[in-house]
C-alpha positions as CSV (number, residue, x, y, z in Angstrom):
1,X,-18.1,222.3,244.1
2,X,-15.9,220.3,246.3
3,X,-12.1,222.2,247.1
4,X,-9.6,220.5,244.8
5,X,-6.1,221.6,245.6
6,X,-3.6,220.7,242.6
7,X,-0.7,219.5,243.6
8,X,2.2,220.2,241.5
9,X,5.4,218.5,241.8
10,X,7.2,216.5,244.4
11,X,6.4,216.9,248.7
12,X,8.6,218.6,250.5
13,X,9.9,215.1,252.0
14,X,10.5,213.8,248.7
15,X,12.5,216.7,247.5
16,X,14.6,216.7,250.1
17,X,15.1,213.2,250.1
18,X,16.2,213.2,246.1
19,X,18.7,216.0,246.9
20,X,20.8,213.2,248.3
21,X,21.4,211.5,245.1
22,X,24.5,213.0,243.1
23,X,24.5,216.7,243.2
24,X,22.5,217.0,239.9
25,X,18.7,217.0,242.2
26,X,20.6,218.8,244.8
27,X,21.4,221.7,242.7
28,X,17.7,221.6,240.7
29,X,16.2,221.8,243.8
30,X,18.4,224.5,244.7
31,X,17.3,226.6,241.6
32,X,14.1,226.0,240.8
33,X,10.5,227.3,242.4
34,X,8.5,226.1,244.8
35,X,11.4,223.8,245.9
36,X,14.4,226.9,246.4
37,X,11.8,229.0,248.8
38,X,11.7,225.9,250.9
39,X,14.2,225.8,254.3
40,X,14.0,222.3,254.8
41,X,14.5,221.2,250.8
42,X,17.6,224.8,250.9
43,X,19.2,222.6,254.1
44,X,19.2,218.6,253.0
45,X,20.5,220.6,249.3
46,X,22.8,222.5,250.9
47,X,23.7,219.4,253.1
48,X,24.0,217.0,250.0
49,X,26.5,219.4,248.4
50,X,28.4,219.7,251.2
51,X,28.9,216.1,251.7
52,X,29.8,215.3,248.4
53,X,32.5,218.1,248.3
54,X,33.6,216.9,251.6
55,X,33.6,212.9,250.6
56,X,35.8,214.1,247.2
57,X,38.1,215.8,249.2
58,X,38.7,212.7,252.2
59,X,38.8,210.1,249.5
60,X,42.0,212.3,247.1
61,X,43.7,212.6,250.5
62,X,43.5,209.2,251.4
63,X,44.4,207.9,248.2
64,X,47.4,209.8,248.0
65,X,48.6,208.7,251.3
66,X,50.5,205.1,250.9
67,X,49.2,202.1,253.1
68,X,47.9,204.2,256.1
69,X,45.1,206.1,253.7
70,X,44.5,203.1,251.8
71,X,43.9,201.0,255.1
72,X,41.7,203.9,256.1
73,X,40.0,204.7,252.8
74,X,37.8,201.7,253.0
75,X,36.4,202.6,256.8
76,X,35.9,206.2,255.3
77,X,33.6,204.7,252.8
78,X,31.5,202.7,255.1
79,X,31.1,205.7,257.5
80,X,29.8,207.8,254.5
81,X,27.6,205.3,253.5
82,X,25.8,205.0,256.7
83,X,25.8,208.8,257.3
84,X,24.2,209.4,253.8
85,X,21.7,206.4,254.3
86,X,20.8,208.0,257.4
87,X,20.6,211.5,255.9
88,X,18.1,210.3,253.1
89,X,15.5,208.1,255.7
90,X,15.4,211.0,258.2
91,X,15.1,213.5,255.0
92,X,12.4,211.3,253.2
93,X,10.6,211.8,256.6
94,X,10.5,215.7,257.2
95,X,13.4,215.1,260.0
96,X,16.6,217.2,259.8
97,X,20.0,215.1,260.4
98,X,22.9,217.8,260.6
99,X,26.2,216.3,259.6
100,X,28.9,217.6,262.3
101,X,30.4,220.7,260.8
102,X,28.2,220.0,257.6
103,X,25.2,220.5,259.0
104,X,25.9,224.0,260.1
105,X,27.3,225.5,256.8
106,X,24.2,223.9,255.1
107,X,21.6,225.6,257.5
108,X,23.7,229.1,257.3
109,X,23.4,228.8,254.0
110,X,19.8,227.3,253.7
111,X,19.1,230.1,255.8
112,X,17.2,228.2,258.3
């Protein structure tokens, strides 16, 4: 009999790649088997949650400041957007992008 191997689920890549959108995957991933005992799914989770605490954060501060943060707010946006596009194309592949400062509290607590 030929070796069939069932795949179950989603790969690795795509996983990790889904974690990016809203924290809902993120946090799935996060808790459920096979995907929580893999590093590389833990970091881009980790990473994802991270980014969206971090992008909350930036965007109250900014609103709250008058004319300066709303002047900035806008760049902010465009930044994040490119850094999460970025994020999800080198996640989709099986490549690691650490986010300055991010990247580091998501591997610590990927433990990877």
């Amino acid at each position: 009999m030929p070796d069939e191997t069932v795949q179950t689920g989603l790969s690795d890549n795509a996983a990790s790649g889904l974690a990016y959108f809203t924290l809902i995957p993120a946090i799935i991933f996060l808790v459920v088997a096979p995907y929580n005992q893999k590093a590389n799914v833990r970091f881009h989770c980790w990473q994802s949650i991270f980014l969206g605490i971090v992008c909350i954060v930036i965007d109250v501060v900014l609103t709250i400041i008058p004319f300066v943060g709303w002047i900035i707010l806008p760049l902010f946006a465009l930044l994040i957007l490119i850094v999460w596009i970025l994020c999800i194309v080198k996640a989709f592949n099986g490549q690691r992008f650490k986010i300055p400062v991010i990247g580091n509290f998501a591997a610590k607590q990927a433990g990877a």
